[in-house]
Residue, then its C-alpha position, 0 to 999 in steps of 0.5 A: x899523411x902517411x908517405x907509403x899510403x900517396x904511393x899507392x894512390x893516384x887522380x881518381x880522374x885520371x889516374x895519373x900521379x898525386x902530389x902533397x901541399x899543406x893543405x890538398x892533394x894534386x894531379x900532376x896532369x888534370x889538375x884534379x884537387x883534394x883538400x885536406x881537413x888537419x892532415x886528412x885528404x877529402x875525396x869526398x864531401x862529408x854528408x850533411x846528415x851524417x852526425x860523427x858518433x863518439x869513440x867507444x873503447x872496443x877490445x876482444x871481451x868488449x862490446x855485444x857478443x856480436x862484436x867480440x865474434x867480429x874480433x875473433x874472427x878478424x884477429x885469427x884472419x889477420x894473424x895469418x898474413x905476411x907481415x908486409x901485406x898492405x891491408x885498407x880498412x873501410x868505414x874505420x870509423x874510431x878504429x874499432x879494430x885497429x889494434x889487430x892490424x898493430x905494426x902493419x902497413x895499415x891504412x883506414x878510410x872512412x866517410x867521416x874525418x875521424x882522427x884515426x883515418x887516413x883519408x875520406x871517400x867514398x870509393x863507390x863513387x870516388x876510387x883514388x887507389x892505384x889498380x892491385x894496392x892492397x892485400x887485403x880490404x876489410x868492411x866490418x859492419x859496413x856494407x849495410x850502410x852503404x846504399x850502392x853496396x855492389x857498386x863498392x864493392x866492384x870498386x874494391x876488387x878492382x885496388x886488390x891483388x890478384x889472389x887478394x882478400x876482401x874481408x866482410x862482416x855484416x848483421x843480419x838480425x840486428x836492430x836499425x842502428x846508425x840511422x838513417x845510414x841503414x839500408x839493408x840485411x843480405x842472406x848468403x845467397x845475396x853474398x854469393x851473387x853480389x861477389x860473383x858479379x863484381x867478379x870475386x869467389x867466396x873464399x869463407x862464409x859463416x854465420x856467428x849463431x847465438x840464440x841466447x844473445x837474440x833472447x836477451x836482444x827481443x828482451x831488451x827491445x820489450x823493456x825499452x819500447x813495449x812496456x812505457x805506453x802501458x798503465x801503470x799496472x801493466x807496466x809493473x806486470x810486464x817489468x816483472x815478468x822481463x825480469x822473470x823471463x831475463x833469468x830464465x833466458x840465462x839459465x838456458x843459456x846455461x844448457x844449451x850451446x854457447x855462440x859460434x861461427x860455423x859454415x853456413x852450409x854445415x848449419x840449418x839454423x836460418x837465423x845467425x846474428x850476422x855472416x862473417x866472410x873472406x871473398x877472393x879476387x881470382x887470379 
């Protein structure tokens, strides 16, 4: 276990000081007790249903375009930071993203003992951070599966500095996907009142708007799922004509804009891929 990161912990009972044994983490006052799992501190019991997903190889040109805007995005915000900010990624997962945060006082937390994570917790429920610890907290595609979102979010501004940041991105019109830990899509005005009453200000709000990405995405729904129970006749119709419309998708994409974040406010297109959003803890 990283030492810097035991720093800025303490008993999420108590709040008093942690200490390290070969196998858990310990209160020096209540006796509160963390066990570790080859290194990792569970805060938290590992959901039985919750089945660990394998390591896929991500990058800045790799992954849906959706993902490749979350890199964007989150590369050009973290650039931007001192180079001592001490930044906490939750729901991690492999470390989708961990090559931003390169030579960083970096710290992951997931619901899952990943080898690439710290620690795990759910800090919805158990917050075993010291008040003001971190810079920055980042949630990539993680809000939507976590069913008491508010609460988490309420948890997380209270382990950012003043002036700190809370980086979000999460899907709107995307499939249900790491089921059946996927539990909701917000709008920017959901966004908007859930920062304000866990007391933080929308800083940045953008969509990432891509209309060809959601053709091909319907496109690839209609030959995975709308085409199998039909004869086979009909199958060989549909088969043909997704082929057909597959291609005329891509030459309108050809003439038409490509995908891009933009304020939300500056777009009357209703339909984005997802938000891409920077919250502010007031000073």
């Amino acid at each position: 276990m990283k030492k810097e990161l035991l720093d800025l912990m303490n008993c999420p009972q108590c709040r008093s000081a942690l200490s390290e044994s070969s196998d858990s983490l310990q209160c020096t006052k209540c006796g509160y007790n963390a066990r570790m799992v080859q290194g990792i501190p569970l805060f938290t019991d590992v959901p039985a249903t919750i089945e660990p997903w394998e390591k896929v190889e991500r990058g800045p040109d790799k992954g849906t375009a959706w993902r490749k805007s979350n890199w964007k995005f989150l590369n050009a915000f973290v650039s931007k930071l001192p180079v001592d900010a001490k930044i906490l990624d939750v729901g991690a997962g492999h470390g989708d993203f961990a090559d931003i945060f390169e030579g960083r006082h970096y710290y992951s937390l997931d619901i899952v003992p990943y080898a690439e994570v710290d620690l795990v917790a759910d800090l919805g429920d158990v917050n075993p951070f010291k008040d003001n610890a971190f810079d920055v907290v980042v949630l990539m595609n993680v809000l939507e599966h976590v069913y008491e979102c508010q609460n988490l979010l309420k948890s997380i501004k209270r382990i950012v500095e003043a002036n700190g940041s809370v980086v979000i991105t999460v899907p709107f019109l995307l499939k249900v996907h790491q089921a059946p830990f996927d539990f909701a899509r917000y709008t920017p005005y959901f966004i908007e009142k859930m920062a304000a009453d866990a007391g933080l200000k929308v800083e940045s709000l953008q969509g990432y708007y891509d209309t060809q990405y959601l053709l091909n995405e319907s496109l690839g729904n209609a030959w995975q799922y709308s085409i199998k129970t039909q004869s086979k006749p009909q199958q060989f119709i549909a088969r043909t004509l997704v082929f057909i419309i597959q291609r005329l998708v891509n030459w309108f994409g050809k003439v038409t804009r490509k995908g891009f974040m933009a304020d939300t406010q500056s777009q009357t297109n209703p339909a984005p891929v997802g938000y891409l959003v920077v919250l502010r803890k007031k000073a």
